[in-house]
N, C-alpha and C positions, 0 to 999 in steps of 0.2 A: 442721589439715587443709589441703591442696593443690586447689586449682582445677586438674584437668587435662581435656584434649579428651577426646572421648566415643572415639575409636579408641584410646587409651592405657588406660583402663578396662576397655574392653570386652578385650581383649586379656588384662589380668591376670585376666578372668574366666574367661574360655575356659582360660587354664593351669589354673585351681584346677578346671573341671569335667574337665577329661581328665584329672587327678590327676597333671599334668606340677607342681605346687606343691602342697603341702599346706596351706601358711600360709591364714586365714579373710582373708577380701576384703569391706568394706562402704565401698558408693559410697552417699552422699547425693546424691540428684539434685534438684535446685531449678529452680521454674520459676513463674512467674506461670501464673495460669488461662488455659488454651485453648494454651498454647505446645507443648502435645506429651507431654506424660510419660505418660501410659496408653501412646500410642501406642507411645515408647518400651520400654517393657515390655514390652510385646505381643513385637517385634520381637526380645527379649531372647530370651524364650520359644520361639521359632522358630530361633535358633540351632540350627548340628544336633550340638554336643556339650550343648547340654539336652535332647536326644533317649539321653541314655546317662546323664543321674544324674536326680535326683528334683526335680520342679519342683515349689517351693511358694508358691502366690498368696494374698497377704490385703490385702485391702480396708481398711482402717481405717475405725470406726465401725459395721462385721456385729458382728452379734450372738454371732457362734461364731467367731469366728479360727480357721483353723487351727490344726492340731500340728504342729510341725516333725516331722521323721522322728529315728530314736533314731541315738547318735551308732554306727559302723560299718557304715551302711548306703550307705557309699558318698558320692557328692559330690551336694551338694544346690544349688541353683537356688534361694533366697527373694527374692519378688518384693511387696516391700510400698508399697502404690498408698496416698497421700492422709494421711501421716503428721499431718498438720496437723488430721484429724480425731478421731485418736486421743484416748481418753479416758485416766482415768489407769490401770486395770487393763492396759490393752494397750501403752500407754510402759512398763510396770514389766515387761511379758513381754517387749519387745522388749530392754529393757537387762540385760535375764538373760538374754538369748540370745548379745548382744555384750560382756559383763563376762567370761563362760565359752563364748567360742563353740565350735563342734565343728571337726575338722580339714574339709579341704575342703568348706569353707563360705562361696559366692557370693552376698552377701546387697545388693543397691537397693533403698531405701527414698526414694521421691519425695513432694515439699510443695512447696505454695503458698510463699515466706519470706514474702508479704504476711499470713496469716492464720495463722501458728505465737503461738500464746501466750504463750510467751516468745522474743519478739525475736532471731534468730540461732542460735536452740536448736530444732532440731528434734526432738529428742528429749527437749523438756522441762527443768527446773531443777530440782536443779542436775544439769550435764551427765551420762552415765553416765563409770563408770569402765572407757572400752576396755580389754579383756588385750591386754597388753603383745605379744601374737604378730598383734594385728589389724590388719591394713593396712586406713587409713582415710582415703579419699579425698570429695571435693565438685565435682558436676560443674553445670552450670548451663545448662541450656535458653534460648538466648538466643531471640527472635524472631525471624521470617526476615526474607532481607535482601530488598533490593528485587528482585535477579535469581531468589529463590528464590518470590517473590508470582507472578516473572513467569512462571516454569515453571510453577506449577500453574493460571495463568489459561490460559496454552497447552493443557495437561492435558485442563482444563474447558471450553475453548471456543474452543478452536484456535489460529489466529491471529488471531481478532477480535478483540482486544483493544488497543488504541491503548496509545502510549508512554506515553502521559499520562494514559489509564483506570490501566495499573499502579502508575504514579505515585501515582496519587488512590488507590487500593485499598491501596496499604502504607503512605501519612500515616492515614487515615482508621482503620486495623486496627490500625496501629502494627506491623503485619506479626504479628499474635500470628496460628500459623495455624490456630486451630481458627472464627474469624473470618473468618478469609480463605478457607475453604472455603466456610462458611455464606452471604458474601456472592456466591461466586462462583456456587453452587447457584444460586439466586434469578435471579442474570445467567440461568446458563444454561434454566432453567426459563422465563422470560422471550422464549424463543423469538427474540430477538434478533438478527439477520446480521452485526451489529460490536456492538463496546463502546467508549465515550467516557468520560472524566472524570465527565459529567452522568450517564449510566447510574448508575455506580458509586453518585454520591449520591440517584437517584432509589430505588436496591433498597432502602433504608431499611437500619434497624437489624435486625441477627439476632435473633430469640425467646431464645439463650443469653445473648445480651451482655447486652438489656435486662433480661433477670431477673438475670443477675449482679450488674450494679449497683443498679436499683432493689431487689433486697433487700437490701444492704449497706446501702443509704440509710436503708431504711424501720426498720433494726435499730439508729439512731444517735439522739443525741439533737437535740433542736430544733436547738438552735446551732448544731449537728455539721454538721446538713439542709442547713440557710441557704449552710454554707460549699461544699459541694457543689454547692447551685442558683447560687450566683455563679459558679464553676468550669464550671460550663456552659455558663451564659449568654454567661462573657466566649470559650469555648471557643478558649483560647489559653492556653500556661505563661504564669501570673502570679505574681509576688511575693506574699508572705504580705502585706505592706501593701494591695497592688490589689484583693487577695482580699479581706480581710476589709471593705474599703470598701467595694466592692460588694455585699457580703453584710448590709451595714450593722453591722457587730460594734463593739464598742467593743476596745481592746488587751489589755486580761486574759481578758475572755470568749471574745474573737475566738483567742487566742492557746490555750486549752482546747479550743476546738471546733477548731481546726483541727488539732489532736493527734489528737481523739479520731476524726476523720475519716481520719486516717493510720490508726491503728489500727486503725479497721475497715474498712480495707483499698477504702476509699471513693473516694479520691485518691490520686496518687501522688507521690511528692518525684522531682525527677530531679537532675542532678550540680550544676548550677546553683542550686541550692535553689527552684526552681519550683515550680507546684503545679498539678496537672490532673487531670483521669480516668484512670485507669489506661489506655483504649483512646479515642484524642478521636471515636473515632464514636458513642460512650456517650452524649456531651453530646444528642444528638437525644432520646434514650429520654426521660433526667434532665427534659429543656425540656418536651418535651409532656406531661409531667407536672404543671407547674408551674398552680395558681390565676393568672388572667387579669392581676389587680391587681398580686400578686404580681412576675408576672413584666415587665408593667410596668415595678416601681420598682426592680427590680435590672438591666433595660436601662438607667434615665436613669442612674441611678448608676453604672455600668459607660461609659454614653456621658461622663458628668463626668470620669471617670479617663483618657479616654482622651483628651477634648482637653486637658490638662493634657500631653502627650505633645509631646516635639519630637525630629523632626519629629511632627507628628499623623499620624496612620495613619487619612485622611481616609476609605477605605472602608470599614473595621470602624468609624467613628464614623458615617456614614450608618448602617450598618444598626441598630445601636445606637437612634438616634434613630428611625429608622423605629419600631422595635419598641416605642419608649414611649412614640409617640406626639406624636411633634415632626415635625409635617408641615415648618415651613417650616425647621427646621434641618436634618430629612432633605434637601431639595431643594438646600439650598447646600451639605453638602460632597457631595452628590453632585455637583454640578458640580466643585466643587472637586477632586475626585478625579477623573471623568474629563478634565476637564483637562490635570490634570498626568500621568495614562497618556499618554493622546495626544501630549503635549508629548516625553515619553519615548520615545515610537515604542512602544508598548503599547499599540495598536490594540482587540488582543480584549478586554483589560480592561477599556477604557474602551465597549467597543461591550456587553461582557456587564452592566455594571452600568447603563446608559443604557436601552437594553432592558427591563430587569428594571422599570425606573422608568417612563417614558412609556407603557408596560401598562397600569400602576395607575391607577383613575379617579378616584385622591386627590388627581392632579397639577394645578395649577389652569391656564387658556390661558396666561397668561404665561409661567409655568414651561415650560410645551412647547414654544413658539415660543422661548426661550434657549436650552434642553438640547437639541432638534432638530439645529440646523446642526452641533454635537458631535459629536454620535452618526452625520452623515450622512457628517462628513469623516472621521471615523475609520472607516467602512462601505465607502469607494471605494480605500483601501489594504490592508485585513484581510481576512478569509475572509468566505467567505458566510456570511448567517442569512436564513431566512425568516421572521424574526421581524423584524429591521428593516427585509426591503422590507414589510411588511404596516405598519409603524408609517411610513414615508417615504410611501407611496401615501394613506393616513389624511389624513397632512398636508399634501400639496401640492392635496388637495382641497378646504382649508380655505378658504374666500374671506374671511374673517376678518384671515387674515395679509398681511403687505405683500409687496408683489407681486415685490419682488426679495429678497426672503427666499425665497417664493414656487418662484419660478425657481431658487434656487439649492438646493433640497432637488431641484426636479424634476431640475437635472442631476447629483444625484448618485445619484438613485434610476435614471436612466435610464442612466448609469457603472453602478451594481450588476448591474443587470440584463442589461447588455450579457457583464459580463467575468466576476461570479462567480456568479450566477444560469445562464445561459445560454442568457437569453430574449434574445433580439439585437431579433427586432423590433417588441416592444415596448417594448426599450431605446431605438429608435433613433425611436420614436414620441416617445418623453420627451424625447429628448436636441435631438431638433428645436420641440417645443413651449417648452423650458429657453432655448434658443437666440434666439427670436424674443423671450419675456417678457425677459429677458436684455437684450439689444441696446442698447439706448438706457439701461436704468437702472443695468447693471450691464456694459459691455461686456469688462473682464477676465477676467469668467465666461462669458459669452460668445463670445468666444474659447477659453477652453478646450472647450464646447460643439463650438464647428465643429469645433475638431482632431479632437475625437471622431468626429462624424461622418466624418470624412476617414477613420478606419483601415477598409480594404478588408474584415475578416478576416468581414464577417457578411455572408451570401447578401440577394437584391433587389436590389442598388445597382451600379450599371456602375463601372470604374474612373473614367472622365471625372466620374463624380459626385460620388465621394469628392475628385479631385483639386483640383474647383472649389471644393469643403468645406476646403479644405487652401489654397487660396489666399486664403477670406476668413477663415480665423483664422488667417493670420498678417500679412494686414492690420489687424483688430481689435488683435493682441497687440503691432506696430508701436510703437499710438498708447498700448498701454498705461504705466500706470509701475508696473506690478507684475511682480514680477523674477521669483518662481514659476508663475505663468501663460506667462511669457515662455519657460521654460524648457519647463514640460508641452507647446506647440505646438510646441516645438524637438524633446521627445523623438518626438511623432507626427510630423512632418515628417521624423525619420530613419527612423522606422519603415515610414511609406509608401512612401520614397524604396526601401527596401532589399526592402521586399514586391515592387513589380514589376523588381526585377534594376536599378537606376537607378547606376550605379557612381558617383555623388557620396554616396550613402547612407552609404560607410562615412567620406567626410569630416565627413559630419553628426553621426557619433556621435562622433569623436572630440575635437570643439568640445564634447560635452555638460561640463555642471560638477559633475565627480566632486569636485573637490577644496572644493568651496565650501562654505561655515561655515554655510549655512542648513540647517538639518534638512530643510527641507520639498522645498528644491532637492535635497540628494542622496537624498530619495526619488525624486524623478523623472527622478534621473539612474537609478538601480539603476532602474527600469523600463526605462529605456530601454537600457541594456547588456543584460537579459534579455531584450526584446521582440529587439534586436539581435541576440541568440546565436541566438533561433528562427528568423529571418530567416536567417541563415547554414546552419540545419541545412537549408533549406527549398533553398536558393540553391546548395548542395551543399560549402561551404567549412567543412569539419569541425574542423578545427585550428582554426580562427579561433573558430567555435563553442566550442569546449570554454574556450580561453583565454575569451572573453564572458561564460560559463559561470559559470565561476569567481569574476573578478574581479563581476560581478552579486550571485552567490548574498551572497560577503561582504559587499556594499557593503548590499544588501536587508536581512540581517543585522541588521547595524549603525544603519542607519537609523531599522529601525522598519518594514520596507513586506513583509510577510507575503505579500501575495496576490502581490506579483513574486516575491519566495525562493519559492513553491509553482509559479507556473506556470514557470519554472526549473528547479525539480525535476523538473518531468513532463517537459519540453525534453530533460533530461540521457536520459531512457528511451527518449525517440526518439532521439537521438543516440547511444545505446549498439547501438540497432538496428541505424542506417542502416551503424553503425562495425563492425556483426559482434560485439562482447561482448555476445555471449547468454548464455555461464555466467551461471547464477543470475536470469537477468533477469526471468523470470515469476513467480519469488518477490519479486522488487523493485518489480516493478507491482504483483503484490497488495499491497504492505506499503503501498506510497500510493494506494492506492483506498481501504485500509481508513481509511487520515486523510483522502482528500478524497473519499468515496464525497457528500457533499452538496453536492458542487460539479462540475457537469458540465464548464463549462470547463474547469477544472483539471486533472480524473480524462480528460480525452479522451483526448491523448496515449496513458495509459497504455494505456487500455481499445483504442484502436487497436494499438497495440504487440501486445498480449495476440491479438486476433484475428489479424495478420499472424504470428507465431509457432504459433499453432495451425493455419493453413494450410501454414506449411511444413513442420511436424511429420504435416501428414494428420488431423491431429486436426476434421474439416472444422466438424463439429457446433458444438461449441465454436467455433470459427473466426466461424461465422453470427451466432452468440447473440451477440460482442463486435462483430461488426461492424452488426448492421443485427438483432440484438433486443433486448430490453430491457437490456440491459446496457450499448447503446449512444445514444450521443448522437441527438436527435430529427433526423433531416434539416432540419427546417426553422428549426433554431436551431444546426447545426454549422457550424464557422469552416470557411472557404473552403480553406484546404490543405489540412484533416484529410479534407471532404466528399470532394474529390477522389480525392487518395488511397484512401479509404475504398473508392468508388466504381469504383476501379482493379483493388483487393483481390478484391470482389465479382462482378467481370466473370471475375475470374480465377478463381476458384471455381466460377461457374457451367463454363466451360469445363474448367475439369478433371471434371466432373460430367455432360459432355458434352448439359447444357441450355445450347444455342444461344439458344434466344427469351429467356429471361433474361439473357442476356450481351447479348445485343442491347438490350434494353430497358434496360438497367441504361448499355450504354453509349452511347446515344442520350439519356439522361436526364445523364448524368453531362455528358458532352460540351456538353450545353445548358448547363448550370450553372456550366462553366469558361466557355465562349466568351460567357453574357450578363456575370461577374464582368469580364473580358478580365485578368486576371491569367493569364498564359499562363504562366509561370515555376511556375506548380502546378499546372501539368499534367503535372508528368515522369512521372509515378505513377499516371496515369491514362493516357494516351495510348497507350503500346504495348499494353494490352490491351486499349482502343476496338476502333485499325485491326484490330488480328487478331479483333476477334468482326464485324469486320463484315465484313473480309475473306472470313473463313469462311460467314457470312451469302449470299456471292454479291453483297454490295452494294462492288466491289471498287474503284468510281470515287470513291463517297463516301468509303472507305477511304484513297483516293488524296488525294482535298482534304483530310481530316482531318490526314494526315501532313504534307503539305507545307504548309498555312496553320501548322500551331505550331513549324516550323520555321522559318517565314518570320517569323514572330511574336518567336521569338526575334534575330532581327533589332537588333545593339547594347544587347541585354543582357545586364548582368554576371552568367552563372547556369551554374557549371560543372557543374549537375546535370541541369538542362531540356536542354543542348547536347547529353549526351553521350544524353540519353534521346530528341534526336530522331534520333537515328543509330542508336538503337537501334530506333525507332518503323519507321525504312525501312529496318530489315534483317527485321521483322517482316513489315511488305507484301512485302518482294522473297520470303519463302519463301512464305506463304499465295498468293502469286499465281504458283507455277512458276517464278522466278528461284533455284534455290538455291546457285548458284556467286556471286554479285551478293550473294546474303543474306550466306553464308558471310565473305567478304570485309567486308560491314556489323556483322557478330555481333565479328567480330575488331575492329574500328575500335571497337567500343562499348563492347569487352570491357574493352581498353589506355584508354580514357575511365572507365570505371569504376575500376578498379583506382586509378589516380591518384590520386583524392581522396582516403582510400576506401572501395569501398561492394563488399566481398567477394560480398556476396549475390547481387546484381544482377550483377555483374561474373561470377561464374561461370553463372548464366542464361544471358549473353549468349555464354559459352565452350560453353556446352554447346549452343546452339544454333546456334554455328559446326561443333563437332562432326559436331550431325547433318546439316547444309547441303551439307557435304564425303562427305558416304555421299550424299545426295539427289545434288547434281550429279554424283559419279560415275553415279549411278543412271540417270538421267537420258540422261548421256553414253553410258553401254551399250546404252540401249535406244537409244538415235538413232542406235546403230551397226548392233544388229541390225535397224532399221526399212529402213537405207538399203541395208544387203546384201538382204533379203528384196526391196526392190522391186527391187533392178539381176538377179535371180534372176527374180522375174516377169516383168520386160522382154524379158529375154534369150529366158525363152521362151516370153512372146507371137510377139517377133519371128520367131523360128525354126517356129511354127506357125502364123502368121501368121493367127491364127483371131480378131482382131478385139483390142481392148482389156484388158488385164489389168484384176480387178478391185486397184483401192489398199488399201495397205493403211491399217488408222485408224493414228493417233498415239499412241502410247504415253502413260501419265496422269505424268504427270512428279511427281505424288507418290507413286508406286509405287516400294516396295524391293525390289529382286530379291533372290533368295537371296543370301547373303554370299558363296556363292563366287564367283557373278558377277564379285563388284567384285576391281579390284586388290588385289594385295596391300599396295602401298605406303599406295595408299590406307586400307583398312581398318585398317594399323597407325597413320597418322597419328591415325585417328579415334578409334582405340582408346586413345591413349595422350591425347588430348584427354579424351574420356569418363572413364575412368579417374582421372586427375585431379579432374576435375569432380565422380565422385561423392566421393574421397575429402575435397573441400574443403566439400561439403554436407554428408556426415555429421561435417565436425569443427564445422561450425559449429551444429548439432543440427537440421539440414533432412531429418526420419528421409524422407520422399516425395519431396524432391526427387532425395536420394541415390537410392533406391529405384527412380525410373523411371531417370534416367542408366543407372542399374546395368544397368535392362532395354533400353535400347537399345545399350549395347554387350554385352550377352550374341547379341543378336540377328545382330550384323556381325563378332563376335572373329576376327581373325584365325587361319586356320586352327592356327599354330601355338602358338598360346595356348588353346585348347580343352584341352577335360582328355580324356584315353583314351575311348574307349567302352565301356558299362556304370555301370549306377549304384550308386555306391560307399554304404556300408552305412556309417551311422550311429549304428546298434542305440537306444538309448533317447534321445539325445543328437538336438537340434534339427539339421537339415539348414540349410545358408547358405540355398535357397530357402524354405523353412519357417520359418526365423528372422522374414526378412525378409517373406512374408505374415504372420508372427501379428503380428509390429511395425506391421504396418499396420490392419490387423485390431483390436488393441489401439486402434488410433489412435480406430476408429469409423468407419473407412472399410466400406462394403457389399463383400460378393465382386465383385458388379460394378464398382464403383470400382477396386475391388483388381487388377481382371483388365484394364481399360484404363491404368491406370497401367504393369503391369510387361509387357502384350503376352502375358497368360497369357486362356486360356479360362475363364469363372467356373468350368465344373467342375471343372477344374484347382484355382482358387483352393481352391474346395471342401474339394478333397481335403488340400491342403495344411494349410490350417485346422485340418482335422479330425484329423488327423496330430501338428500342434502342443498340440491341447487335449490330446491323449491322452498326449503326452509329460512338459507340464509339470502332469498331473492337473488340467485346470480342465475343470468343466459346462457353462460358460457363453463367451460373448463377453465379458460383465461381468468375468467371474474371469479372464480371459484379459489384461484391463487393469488388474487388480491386478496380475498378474504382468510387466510392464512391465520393470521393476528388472532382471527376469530374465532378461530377452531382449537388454541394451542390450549383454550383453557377446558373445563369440562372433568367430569370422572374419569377412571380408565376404564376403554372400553373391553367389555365382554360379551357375554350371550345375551340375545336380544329376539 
């Protein structure tokens, strides 16, 4: 018989039910329990040429089998489920059916090969004798692979599911997937918002899996048993010698039972002649089955075989010992073992199995005070736990311990807290109490201390404060002779240097020591080319960035230093913003939220990304929830660029929402919080939407010092983002305050500043607010034309009636648009083809609002010969461009009234237009109207209608 793929079968089966072959067709399908073969069946059965001959289903082991149908009755369909249960009347019907089968006769037959009776014979000994006319094939249900665990985790639970839950889900199932459902049910039942690794082993054992095994077990004999409860215990492929010595077997005994445990399909043998559970998530069921004692003596024994090992597999021999009851051999090679993770750059490992251990209230003082500083230095390079700051805080409470031990846990718990917690100032409470303990007993740490305190990124602390912080550790680190201390104050001196725009910053990082043979040095170089690359996204030098980026991520990589490769990652989202690569980018935030949703620092970036995209999409709601709700970082623990920024975001939202007193308030607040930091260089992203909400406010002099102090502030710094934003900052004043020829001229200067670096987004902003500056000063111009004929018109004929003083006339509101014919023509085509532009470069970059309003201020001014005919052209069922573009916004969860300030329409207009849309694409609802999204993105752009 032939091993062929399952579309090659299926295939020759479909010919014999259309009666395109006559010849009989029997597939044996083989599969381990739970891989699929019912299912398969099922699937057969639905075929729609088993819809035209005669489907026949038998179960092996019913009490009444089926009759097949008599032969001339056409092509039959036999579908026999569970051969391996077969008794011998129903092997003796089934070999009379294939010794003389009927013509067009499609016949699968699926088994376990683990539980067939005789070995390889599915149909029993001795084999039947096929007629010579039967094509006789073997097809074999393999387990899914790991992309196919991953689909159906997607399936079951979207994309919450981590790289590394998958992972864990296909070792753990062994990918059999009627497993892999069951575990994933339980996930999903669990009501969960992600999945991790730990999830995975937290949902325990399936009720299928553990009765599959446990009865196999309980149907063996003693010896059999033993050989199975070692195979748990050691839960890992072991040699038939590992096994039976842990099982305590002697060689001829041990060598029966472990037959007889094959046999009964208890363990399984793999290519390598190993020996395990058929699924290693089985071992769980097997273990908590096991008597107390018992299980005991097949841990020490299991821990004997495994220090006998070289290398030793120092943390399967910890838990070993744990489990038998060997406190002080569990506590050394736990050390031993995180150790040499740590040693490795294997941060998590060594931080998950230390954890796990200083929990336990078996560890005695001594033991905590060794494994302690372990667990804390591997804690200030790896991902967060709030499991280790609660064990770090525990212990620096201890007055027990020596006091520069003491100190030195406090600064790294107050390092955790700072960078992957996200509590700044409580970090920086620790990191100055670590500091002073420190000083005199430990001044190498010490110094690392003050550098800490030196980085600007956490709100409370003026720049002058941080810099005096930064001058006394790297006096301390001077006098030190420790060469990794010496470097960690080098990487924060470049780091501070380049936060406030200081252009010796980037000589600083390129002295760091990428190349040097210390592990511990080139982790604190890979921080410091990461912290460098954010520093550059922040400073506006993008190429520089990305190159940072890069060579960072590898170097972090390589090293061992996870928490710099992650805050890198989140760096690269900002940096794909600020660069315009939006394709897919809201799917690439969430995919790292859902691995650093417990780390606020980390997940900032993205979660900012995510709200600033939702603003420009109109999506405003969403937009809120990322920036300033629960989704978003606490104000009073976010890093000083993101707050900004953030800050910037929100002023700007409220104005388009036309809430002034929240844009005010938001940027009266924001504005404090940059000018007490005095980090001015992050303020680009904040500042042009201060001046303009306050502008608008009527507070146009405080608008006035606002622009020109972060201009002046900028003042010999290297920051080609904050420059170009305060040009952009006073083209914002010169419109809100009646200058629009001066703006217009500023919007352009900011525009050719943007663009340079570059930052499309902003740079067409600032084009499109050149656009409208050039309709406003024509505007402007025409009415100061007609102001000044109407007086020389009243003059003339006061004069000539000489009846006393004409009355004046007022001044025109110089933010008034007159009708478009008013304006020139040249004019209106310049702005037009400005506008136009502008909206085309918003919607390529997926800015559906921004494009949307552009769109409506040059519908407003098109020049005359760019209008479409008069009359409204007929559409019939088919969405109108203006109707498009309200449901796209409308979809967005923008209100009519939103809707209707954005595009210069009337809400009842909006209204109608809405209504017009729902009725087109059949949706009830505003809801339904945002499922239907997909369906609207295509279409011309819309215009006049």
């Amino acid at each position: 018989m032939v091993t062929v793929r399952e579309e090659f079968w299926v295939r020759r089966l479909r010919r014999t039910l259309t009666g395109e072959s006559s010849a009989p067709t029997l597939v044996l399908v083989e599969g381990r329990a739970g891989t699929g073969k019912t299912r398969l069946t099922a699937r057969l059965a639905e075929l729609p040429e088993a819809a035209r001959a005669t489907t026949v289903r038998w179960r092996c082991g019913d009490r009444r089998p089926p009759q097949p149908p008599a032969d001339g009755d056409g092509p039959v369909l036999l579908l026999v489920d569970d051969v391996h249960r077969a008794d011998a009347a129903e092997l003796d019907r089934l070999r009379a059916l294939l010794e003389d089968p009927r013509p067009w006769l499609a016949a699968v037959a699926t088994y376990r090969p683990e539980e067939l009776a005789a070995p390889g014979l599915p149909l029993g000994a001795p084999p039947p004798r096929y007629a010579a006319e039967l094509t006789v094939l073997r097809h074999r249900v393999e387990p899914w692979s790991r992309e196919q665990v991953r689909q159906a985790a997607v399936e079951a639970l979207g994309e919450a599911c981590t790289p590394d839950a998958v992972a864990r889900l296909h070792e753990r199932t062994g990918g059999v997937a009627r497993f892999v459902v069951d575990v994933l049910a339980a996930l999903r039942d669990g009501g969960r918002a992600s999945c991790t690794a730990a999830d995975v082993d937290a949902a325990g054992v399936p009720v299928r899996l553990a009765d599959l095994v446990l009865g196999r077990t309980a149907q063996l004999p003693e010896a059999a048993r033993r050989v199975v409860w070692a195979a748990a215990v050691l839960d890992e492929p072991a040699g038939a010698a590992d096994l039976l010595t842990v099982a305590g077997l002697a060689d001829d005994d041990g060598r029966d039972a472990l037959v007889a445990a094959l046999a009964g399909a208890a363990l399984r043998q793999d290519a390598d002649d190993r020996y395990t559970l058929p699924v290693p998530l089985a071992a769980a069921a097997v273990h908590e089955t096991l008597p107390g004692p018992v299980r005991q003596e097949l841990h020490a024994r299991a821990a004997d075989v495994l220090q006998r090992r070289q290398p030793v597999p120092w943390p399967a021999l910890a838990h070993h010992r744990r489990a038998s009851g060997r406190i002080g051999g569990w506590l050394r090679a736990v050390e031993r073992a995180a150790r040499r993770a740590a040693g490795a750059g294997r941060h998590q490992e060594a931080i998950g199995l230390l954890e796990s251990t200083l929990a336990s209230p078996l560890v005695p003082h001594a033991a905590r005070a060794r494994l302690a500083p372990v667990l804390a230095a591997s804690a200030v390079v790896g991902l967060r736990s709030d499991q280790t700051v609660d064990v770090l805080a525990q212990i620096v409470e201890d007055e027990t311990l020596p006091a520069a031990m003491r100190g030195e846990m406090r600064l790294d718990l107050g390092l955790l807290l700072c960078n992957q917690v996200g509590m700044g100032t409580q970090g920086w409470a620790e990191l100055e109490r670590a500091a002073a303990e420190l000083r005199e007993l430990r001044p190498a740490l010490a110094a690392r201390a003050m550098s800490s305190l030196a980085m600007p990124y956490w709100p409370g602390h003026t720049l002058a404060i941080h810099l005096r912080w930064m001058a006394a550790a790297e006096e301390a680190a001077a006098d030190s002779k420790d060469e990794v201390i010496r470097t960690a104050v080098a990487v924060n001196r470049s780091s501070v240097s380049l936060c406030y725009g200081d252009p010796q910053g980037w000589e600083q990082v390129r002295a760091l020591p990428v190349e040097s043979q210390d592990l511990r040095q080139r982790q604190q170089a890979a921080r410091g080319l990461c912290n460098a690359a954010d520093a550059a996204i922040w400073l506006g030098y993008y190429g520089r960035a990305e190159r940072l980026l890069s060579e960072g991520l590898e170097m972090s990589a390589k090293s061992g230093a996870p928490y710099a490769e992650q805050t890198a990652l989140g760096a690269r989202l900002l940096l794909e913003w600020t660069t315009g690569r939006w394709a897919g980018l809201p799917e690439r935030c969430e995919a790292f939220l859902a691995k650093t949703s417990a780390m606020p620092v980390v997940a900032a970036d993205a979660r900012m990304v995510l709200g600033l995209l939702h603003l420009a999409q109109g999506d405003w709601g969403r937009a809120l929830a990322w920036l300033s709700g629960k989704d978003a970082a606490a104000r009073e623990h976010a890093s000083a660029p993101l707050a900004a920024a953030t800050s910037g975001a929100l002023i700007r939202l409220a104005l388009a929402r036309q809430d002034l007193p929240t844009a005010v308030a938001e940027a009266r607040s924001g504005w404090a919080t940059l000018t007490e930091k005095g980090v001015w260089v992050w303020g680009a992203e904040l500042a042009p939407w201060a001046v303009e909400a306050m502008a608008l406010a009527g507070e146009v002099r405080t608008a006035r010092r606002m622009a020109d102090r972060f201009a002046a502030e900028l003042d010999g710094r290297d920051a080609p983002m904050a420059s170009a934003a305060a040009v952009w900052t006073h083209a914002v004043l010169a419109e809100t305050t009646g200058r629009p020829a001066q703006a217009a001229a500023l919007y352009e200067e900011a525009e050719a500043a943007f663009a340079a670096l570059p930052r499309p987004y902003v740079a067409t902003l600032c084009a499109e607010g050149a656009g409208r500056c050039v309709l406003k000063a024509a505007a402007a111009e025409a009415v100061a034309a007609d102001t000044a004929a109407a007086n020389a018109v009243a003059a003339d004929t006061a004069a000539a009636n000489a009846s006393g003083p004409a009355d004046a006339t007022a001044p025109a509101d110089a933010e008034a648009l007159p009708d478009a014919d008013a304006l020139p023509e040249d004019v209106k085509a310049r702005a037009a083809a400005v506008l136009t532009s502008c909206a085309q470069r918003f919607a390529d970059l997926g800015a559906t609002w921004d494009a949307a309003r552009a769109r409506a201020v040059l519908r407003a001014y098109q020049p005359a010969e760019g209008r479409r005919p008069p009359g409204r052209p007929s559409y019939g069922d088919q969405l109108s461009p203006r109707e498009r573009e309200v449901a796209e916004l409308a979809s967005s969860g923008l209100t009519n009234r939103e809707i209707a300030t954005t595009l210069h329409l009337s809400p009842r207009t909006v209204e109608q237009h809405v209504a017009r849309a729902m009725r087109k694409l059949g949706t009830a609802s505003r809801q339904e109207l945002a499922d239907s999204r997909e369906a609207l993105g295509g279409g011309e752009t819309a215009g006049q209608d």
